[in-house]
N, C-alpha and C positions, 0 to 999 in steps of 0.2 A: 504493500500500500504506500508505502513512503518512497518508494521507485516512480511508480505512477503519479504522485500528488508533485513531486520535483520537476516530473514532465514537464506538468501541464501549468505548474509556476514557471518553468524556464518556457513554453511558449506562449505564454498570457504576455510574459515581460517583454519578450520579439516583437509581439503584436505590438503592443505598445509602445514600443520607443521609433518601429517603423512609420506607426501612427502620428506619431509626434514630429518626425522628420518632414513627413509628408503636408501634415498642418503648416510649419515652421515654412516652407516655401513661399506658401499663399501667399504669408504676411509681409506688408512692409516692413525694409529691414530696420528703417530708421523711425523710434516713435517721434522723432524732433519732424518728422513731414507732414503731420497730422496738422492741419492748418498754416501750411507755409507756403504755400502757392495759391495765390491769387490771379493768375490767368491760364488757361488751356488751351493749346493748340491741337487741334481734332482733326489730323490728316486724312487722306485720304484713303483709303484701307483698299490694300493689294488683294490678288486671286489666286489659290493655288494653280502651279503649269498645272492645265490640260483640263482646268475649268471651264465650262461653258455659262457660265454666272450674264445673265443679260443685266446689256449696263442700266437701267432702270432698276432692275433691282437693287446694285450696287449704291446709285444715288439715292434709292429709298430708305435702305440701310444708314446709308451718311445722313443723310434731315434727321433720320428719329435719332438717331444716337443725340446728335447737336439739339434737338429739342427736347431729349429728355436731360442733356447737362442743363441747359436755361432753367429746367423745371427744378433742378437741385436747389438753385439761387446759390451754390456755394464759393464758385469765383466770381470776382468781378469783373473778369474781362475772357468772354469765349469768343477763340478765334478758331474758323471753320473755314475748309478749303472751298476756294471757288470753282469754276470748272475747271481751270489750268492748273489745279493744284498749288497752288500758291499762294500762299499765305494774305489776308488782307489786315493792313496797319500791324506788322508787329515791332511797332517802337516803342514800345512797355519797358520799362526796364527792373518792374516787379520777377518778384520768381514764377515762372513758368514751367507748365509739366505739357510733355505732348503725348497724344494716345495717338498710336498708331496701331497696325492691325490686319490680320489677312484672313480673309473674309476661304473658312476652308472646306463651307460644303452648303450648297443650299439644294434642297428637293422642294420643286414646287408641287408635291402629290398628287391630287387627283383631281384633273379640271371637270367640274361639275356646270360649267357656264352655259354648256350646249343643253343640258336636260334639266337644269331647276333656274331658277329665277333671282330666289335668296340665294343660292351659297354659291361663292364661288369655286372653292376646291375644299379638298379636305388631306390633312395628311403632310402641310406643308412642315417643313423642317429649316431652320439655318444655323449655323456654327460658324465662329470666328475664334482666332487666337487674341486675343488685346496685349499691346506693351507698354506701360508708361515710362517718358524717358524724361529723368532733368535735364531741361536743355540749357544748364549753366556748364554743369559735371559732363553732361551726355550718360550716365549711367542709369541701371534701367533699374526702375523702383520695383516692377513687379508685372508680372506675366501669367497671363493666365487663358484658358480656352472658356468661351461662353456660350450659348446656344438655346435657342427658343424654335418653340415648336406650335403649331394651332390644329390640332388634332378634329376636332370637330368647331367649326365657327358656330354663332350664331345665324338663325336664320332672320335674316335682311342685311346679314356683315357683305360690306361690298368688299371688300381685301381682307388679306392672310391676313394674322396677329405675329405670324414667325419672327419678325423683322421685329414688330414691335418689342416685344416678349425680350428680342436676343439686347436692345438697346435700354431697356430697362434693368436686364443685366449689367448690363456696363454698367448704367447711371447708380445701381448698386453695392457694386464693387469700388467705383468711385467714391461713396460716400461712405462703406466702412471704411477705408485705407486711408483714406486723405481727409479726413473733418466728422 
């Protein structure tokens, strides 16, 4: 009995501290960033090679992320890429964090459009990697894969939730990590 109860302490303690390590990534490393940036730059988010990601989708993705930062209220200045990718006004000279990000799987499921009226599809799916980087240091605060799904819409929804679902993520990851 004391062979067996050793086991299963020495692999309760495995679990555990692999657990711990795995936690310990999420987090920001630094708790001094928790309120010290004041502007975001919200690039424009890459596609894995051999994506067929239509660019609509990609810029729907880009609005809700950027509308769901606005909705944090938590910086005072979001800057979001235009069509060129190119940053607009960044002569801030406050600390700035950029989200960047590679948009690395979206299934638009099952288009429902030709045979019902309310739903458009069902079954939509998207994932993205997200990286925040200081753009004083250039070093990356924190890395993480996010992903929203709309399994069944409501009926009269005219668009997925996927998109939405996955930028809400973000805007929640953002606001544990950083404020």
């Amino acid at each position: 009995m004391d062979v067996l109860s050793s086991k299963i302490w020495f692999y309760l303690s495995l679990f555990l501290l692999f657990n711990s390590i795995a936690i310990a990534q999420d987090a920001v490393p630094d708790k001094k960033s928790r309120g010290k940036y004041t502007t975001i730059e919200v690039s424009r988010f890459e596609v894995t090679q051999g994506s067929s990601i239509p660019e609509n989708v990609i810029n729907l993705i880009m609005l809700e992320i950027v509308d769901e930062m606005y909705k944090l209220k938590a910086f005072q200045r979001i800057i979001r890429p235009n069509i060129k990718n190119e940053f607009e006004g960044t002569n801030d000279t406050g600390p700035k964090v950029r989200l960047t990000g590679t948009i690395l799987k979206y299934d638009a499921g099952i288009n429902l459009e030709k045979y019902t009226v309310s739903i458009p599809s069902i079954g939509t799916k998207a994932k993205a990697k997200i990286k925040f980087l200081d753009l004083a240091t250039g070093t990356v605060l924190l890395e993480k894969e996010v992903g929203g799904s709309d399994l069944l819409p409501f009926p009269g929804q005219l668009t997925n939730d996927a998109t939405r679902k996955l930028a809400k993520e973000v805007a929640k990851i953002t606001k544990k990590n950083f404020f």
